[in-house]
N, C-alpha and C positions, 0 to 999 in steps of 0.2 A: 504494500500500500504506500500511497506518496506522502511523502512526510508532508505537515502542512504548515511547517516555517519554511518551504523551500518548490513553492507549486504554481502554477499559472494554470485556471481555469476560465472554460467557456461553459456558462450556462444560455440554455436554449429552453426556449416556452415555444410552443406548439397552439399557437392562439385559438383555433378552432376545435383544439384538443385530437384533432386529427393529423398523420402523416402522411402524404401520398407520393410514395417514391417506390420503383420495384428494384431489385437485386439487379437484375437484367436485361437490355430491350426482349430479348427472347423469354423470358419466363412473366409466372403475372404472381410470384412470390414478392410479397412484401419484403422491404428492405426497412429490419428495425432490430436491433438501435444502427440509425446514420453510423456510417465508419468517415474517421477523421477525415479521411482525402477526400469526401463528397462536401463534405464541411468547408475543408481547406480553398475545394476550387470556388465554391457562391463567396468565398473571401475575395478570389482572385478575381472572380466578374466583379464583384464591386468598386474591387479597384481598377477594371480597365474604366468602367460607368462611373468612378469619379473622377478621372482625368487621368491614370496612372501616375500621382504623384510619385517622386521619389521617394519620400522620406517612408511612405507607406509599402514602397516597397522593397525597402531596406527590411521593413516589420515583418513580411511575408516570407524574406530569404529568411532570415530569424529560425520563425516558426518553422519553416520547412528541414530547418537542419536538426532539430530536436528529437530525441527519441520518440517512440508512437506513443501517444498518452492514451491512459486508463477512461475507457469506458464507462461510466453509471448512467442508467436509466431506469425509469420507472418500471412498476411487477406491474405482472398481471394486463399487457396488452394484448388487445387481442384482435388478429385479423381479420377483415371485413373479405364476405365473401365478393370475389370479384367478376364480374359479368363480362361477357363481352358485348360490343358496341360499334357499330359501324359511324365512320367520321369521315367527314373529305379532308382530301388533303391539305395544307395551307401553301403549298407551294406553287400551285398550276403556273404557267408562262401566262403573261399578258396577251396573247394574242393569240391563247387557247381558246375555244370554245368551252373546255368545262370549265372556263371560270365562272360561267352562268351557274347559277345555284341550280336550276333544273336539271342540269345536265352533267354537275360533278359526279365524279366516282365517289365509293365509298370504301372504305378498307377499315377491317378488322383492328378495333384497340380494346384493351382492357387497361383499367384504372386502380391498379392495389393498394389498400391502405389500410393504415394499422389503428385502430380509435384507444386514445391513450387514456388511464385514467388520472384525474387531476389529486394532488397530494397538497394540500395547503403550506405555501410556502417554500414548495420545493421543485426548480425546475422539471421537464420531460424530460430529458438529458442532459448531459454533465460530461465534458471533455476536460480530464486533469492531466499536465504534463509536470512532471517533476524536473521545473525549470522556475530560475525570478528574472523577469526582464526586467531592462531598465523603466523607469518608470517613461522616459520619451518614446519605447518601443510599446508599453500597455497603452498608451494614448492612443497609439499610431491604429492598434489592433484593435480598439473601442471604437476608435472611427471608425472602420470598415465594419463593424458586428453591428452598430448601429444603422447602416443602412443599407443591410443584409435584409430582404422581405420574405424570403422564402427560399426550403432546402426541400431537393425534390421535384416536385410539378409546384409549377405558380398559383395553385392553389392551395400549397403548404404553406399559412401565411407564420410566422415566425418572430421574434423577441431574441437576440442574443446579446449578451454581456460578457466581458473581460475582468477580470479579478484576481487577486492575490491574497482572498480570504481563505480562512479553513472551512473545510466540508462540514458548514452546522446539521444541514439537513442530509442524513445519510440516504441514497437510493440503494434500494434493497439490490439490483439486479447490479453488477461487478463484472466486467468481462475486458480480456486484451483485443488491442485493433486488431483487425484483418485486413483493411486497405488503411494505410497512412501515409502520409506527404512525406517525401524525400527529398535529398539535396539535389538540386536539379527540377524539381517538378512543377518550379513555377515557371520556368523555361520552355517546359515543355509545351504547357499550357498555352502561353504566351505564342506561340509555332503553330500549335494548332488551329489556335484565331484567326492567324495570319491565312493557313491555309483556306480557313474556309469563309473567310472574306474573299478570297480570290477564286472562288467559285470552286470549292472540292466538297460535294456535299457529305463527303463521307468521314474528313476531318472535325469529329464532335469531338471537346473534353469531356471523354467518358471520367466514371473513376479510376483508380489503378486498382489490375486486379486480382495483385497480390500483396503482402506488406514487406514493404520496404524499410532497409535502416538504416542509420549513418554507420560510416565507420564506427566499432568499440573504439573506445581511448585505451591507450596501451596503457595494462597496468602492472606496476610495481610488486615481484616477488619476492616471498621472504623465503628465509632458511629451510622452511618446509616442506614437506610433498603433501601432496592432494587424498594418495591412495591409499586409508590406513587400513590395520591390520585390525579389526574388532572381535571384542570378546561380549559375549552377551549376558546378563544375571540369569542364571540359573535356579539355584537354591542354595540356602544358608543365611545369615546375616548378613542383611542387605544394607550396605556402608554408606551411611550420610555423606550429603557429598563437601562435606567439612574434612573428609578422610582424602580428598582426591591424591592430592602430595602423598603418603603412607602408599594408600593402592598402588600410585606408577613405582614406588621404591620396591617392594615388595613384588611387581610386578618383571622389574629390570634384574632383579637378583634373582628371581626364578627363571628367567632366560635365558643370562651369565650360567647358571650352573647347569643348562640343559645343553650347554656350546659343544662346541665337539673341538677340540684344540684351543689354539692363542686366542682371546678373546682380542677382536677386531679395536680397535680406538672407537671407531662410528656406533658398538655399542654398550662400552662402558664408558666412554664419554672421560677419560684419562689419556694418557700417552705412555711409554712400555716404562718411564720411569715414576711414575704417581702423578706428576701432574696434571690439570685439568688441560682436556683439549683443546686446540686453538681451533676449531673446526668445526660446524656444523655437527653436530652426530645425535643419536636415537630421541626420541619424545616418548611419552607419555600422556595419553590427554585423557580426564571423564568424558563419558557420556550420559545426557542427565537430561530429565524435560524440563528444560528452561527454554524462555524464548517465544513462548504459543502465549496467545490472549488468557488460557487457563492452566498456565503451567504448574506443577505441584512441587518441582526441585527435586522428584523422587531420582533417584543414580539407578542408570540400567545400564550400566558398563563401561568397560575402559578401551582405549583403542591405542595400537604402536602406529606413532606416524616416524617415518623414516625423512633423513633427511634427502631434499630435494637433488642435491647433487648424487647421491646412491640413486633415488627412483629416476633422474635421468637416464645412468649410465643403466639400470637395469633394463629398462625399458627396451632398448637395442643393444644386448651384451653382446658387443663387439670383440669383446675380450675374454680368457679363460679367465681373469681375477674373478670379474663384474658376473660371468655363469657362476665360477666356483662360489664367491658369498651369499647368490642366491640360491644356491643347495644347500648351504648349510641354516641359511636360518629357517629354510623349510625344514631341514630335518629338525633343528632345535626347535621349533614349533611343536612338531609330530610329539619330541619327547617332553615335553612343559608335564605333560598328563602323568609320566611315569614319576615325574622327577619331585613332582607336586603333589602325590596320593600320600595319604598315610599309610603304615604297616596294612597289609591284609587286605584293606578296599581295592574293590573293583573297577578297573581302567575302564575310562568313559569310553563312547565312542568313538571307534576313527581315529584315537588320539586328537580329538579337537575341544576336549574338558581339559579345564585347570582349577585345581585347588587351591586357596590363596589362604592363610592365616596371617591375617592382619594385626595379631595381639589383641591390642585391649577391643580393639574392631571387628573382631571376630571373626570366621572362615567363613568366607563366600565360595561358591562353584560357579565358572564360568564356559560359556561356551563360542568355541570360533567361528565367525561367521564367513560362509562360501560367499555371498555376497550381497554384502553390506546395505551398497545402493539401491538395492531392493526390498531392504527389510520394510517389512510392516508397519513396524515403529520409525515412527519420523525421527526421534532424537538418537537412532542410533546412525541416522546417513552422515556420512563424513562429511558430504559437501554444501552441505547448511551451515560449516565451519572455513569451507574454503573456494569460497564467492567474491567478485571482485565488489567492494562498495569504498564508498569513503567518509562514513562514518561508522565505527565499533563501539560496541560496549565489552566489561568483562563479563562474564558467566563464574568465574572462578578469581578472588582479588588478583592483584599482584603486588609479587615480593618485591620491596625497592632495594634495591643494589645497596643501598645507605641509607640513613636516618636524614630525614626532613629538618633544615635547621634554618633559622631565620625567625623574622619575626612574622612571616606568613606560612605555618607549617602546609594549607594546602596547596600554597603556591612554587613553592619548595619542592613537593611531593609531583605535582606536573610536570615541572620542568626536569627530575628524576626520569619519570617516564618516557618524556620526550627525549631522554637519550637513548634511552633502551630501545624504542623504537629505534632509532640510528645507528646502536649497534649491533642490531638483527637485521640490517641491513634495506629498513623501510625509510622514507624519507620523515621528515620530522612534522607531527603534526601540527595543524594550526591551531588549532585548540583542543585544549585536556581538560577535563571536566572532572575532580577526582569527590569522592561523600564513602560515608561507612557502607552504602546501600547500594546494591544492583542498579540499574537501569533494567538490566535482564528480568523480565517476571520469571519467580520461582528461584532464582539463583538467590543464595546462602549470604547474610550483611558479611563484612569483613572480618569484624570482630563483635562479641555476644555484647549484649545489654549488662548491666551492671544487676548483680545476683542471677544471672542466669547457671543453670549446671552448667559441668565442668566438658561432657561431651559435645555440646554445642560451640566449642571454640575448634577453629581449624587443627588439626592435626599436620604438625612440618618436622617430618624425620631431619637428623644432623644438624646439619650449619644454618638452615634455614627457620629454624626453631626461636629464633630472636630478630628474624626479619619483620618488620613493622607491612602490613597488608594491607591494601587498599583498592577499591572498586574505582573504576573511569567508565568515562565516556569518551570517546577519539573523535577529532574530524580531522580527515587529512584534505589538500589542497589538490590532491590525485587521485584517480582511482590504485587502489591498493587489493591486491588476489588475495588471499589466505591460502594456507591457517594463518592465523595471529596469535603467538604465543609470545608472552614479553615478562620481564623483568627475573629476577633469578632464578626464581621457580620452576620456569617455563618449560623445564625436561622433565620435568615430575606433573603436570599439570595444571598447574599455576600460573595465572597471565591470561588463561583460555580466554580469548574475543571472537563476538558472535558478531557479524554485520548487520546492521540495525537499518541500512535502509530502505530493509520489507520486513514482513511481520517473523521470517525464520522459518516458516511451517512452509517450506518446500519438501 
């Protein structure tokens, strides 16, 4: 959904409460809801019918280069059966005989139309693009909607407005374009006029009759890959997702001991002498229903995200390295089951179950999933975590590399953040918005209420057990890919950012 600090809408009234436009010259199927390009072009006649100003249609390249905007229209229309009808034509030669009324021809037409029901206060349709013009560009675009009479047949008479208010009046019916204006389409338009000024009667601006897009903006990737490995909640103690940091620790050390030889740098995240690597290497991330209009924050599993430079090279293993590391961590996968069982229990299936004793967190059972992007549950798809937007939220706090100091602690704790972005290799946000509390619905505050129990506070194995945590909101000045893992935590679970500007429930 479009955010609505960041929107330009057209609303349209249907004066006579009816629409009369068909899908097709060939069919006699009602065309409802209008698609943007049918919209875009009675924009474009209005401006050749006020003189083709420039400045207006400076407005119209504008709009045309914009992604397709969000549909709303009124429920519950309903089409009018359509009759056919015999018409003469409007075009006979002057020095026809069937200009005579007696003696015109007659040819078959049908007239489809949709009778809308009226919602008090709330346009027939609703065109929202997730753009803010300038305010000389919304001018320019009100001129032209204000002496816009009609979309369809000229007996669609019509009301449209330009605005940069929020959606007060919600229409029940939500749907993506099918034909929408593109760069170049007012070009086109413009050509075809030409043409059929100059006698081509077969040069009409129909609609376009597929949807069109601008170029994507290239966007900015981080340290991560896209394709993670998921394990699903089975049974057992099912770990608040306050435990996320514990579960990926506990998760990496049942891996590490299921290896088959030298454990790799990429997934102990060290170098062969103890220290920490200089290098991108293994993740860890929850998966948890946060993010939905009725999220609960229940945790339905953890997933291994690899880093992005391994799933390149794996991708086309060109090399015996890039095959051989991918044998092995399928085999050490295969063994997580054996490696993870207690005395005496019985090996799950397949080898795709893992036992996990969490400690005070107790043993969860997990299961591997064949694939992910399919799952039934929406909060277990990877790629609701690895979407290009440019604005995030955290789902899970993040650990600040250092204490906030100053005499603005949250503005301190920002600008903390805004490095980590930088050095996970995203570019530095334009604003950071940091609070104890999610933006994510269902995601877990950063830190408990005062007398809260003692299970309610994050759980951070080792060194990150004294790191100060904190929830953000990101906006970046680019688009930005995921995943978004930032601040120390971030290979344990910590840092996880959800892209916020759709509702997440892909």
């Amino acid at each position: 959904m479009v955010q609505a600090d960041h929107m330009l809408v057209l609303d349209i009234d249907f004066l006579l409460d009816v629409c009369f436009a068909a899908r097709a010259p060939s069919t006699a199927a009602a065309d409802w809801p209008l698609q943007p390009d049918r919209v875009f072009s009675a924009l474009a006649a209005s401006w050749g019918a006020r003189g083709e100003l420039l400045e207006e249609r400076r407005a119209l390249l504008w709009l045309e280069r914009l992604a397709p905007p969000e549909i709303c229209a009124v429920s519950d229309a309903s089409q009018r059966t359509s009759v056919t009808v015999f018409v003469p034509p409007s075009d006979a030669a002057a020095a026809n005989i069937e200009i005579l009324p007696e003696r015109r021809r007659r040819q078959p037409r049908r007239f489809p139309a949709v009778v809308l029901p009226r919602q008090p206060g709330a346009p027939h349709l609703r065109l929202i693009w997730a753009a803010a013009p300038d305010p000389e560009v919304l001018a320019q675009l009100n001129g032209l909607a204000g002496v816009t009479s009609y979309l369809g047949h000229s007996s669609s008479l019509v009301r449209c407005h330009f605005h940069t208010e929020p959606d007060t009046h919600v229409l029940p019916r939500r749907e993506p374009a099918r034909a929408a204006p593109y760069p170049g389409r007012l070009a086109e338009l413009e050509a075809l006029h030409r043409r059929h000024l100059a006698g081509d009667a077969n040069a009409r601006p129909l609609p376009a009759l597929s949807l069109a897009t601008p170029e994507p903006e290239p966007a900015t990737h981080g340290p991560f890959g896209e394709h993670w490995i998921v394990f699903e909640y089975i049974s057992g103690e099912r770990p608040d997702l306050r435990g996320a940091a514990e579960v990926g620790r506990v998760l990496r050390a049942a891996l590490m001991s299921a290896w088959d030889g030298p454990i790799p740098e990429w997934l102990s995240g060290h170098q062969p002498d103890g220290t920490p690597s200089a290098h991108p290497h293994l993740a860890f991330a929850p998966m948890a229903n946060v993010g939905f209009p009725y999220s609960s924050g229940d945790w339905f599993g953890a997933a291994i995200v690899l880093p992005r430079t391994l799933e390149d090279a794996w991708r086309k293993p060109a090399t015996q390295t890039a095959f051989r590391q991918q044998q092995q961590l399928a085999v050490a996968l295969n063994r997580l089951d054996a490696h993870s069982r207690a005395e005496g229990e019985p090996a799950g299936s397949a080898g795709n179950t893992v036992r996990l004793t969490l400690g005070r967190l107790g043993c969860v059972t997990l299961s591997r999933l064949e694939a992910p992007e399919r799952s039934e549950i929406a909060s277990l798809r990877p790629k609701r975590y690895a979407r290009a937007a440019r604005r995030w939220t955290t789902v899970t706090p993040i650990a600040l590399d250092r204490h906030p100091k100053g005499p603005d602690p949250r503005e301190a704790a920002a600008a903390i953040i805004g490095e980590s972005c930088q050095r996970a290799g995203f570019p530095a946000p334009d604003a950071v918005v940091v609070h104890k509390h999610a933006a994510a619905v269902g995601a877990a505050s950063a830190w408990p209420a005062s007398g809260a129990p003692r299970w309610s506070g994050w759980a951070r194995p080792g060194s990150l057990a004294g790191r100060p945590l904190i929830h953000a909101t990101l906006r970046f000045g680019q688009t930005v890919r995921g995943p978004l893992l930032l601040g120390a935590g971030r290979f344990l679970g910590l840092g996880l950012c959800l892209p916020s500007d759709d509702d997440g429930a892909s």
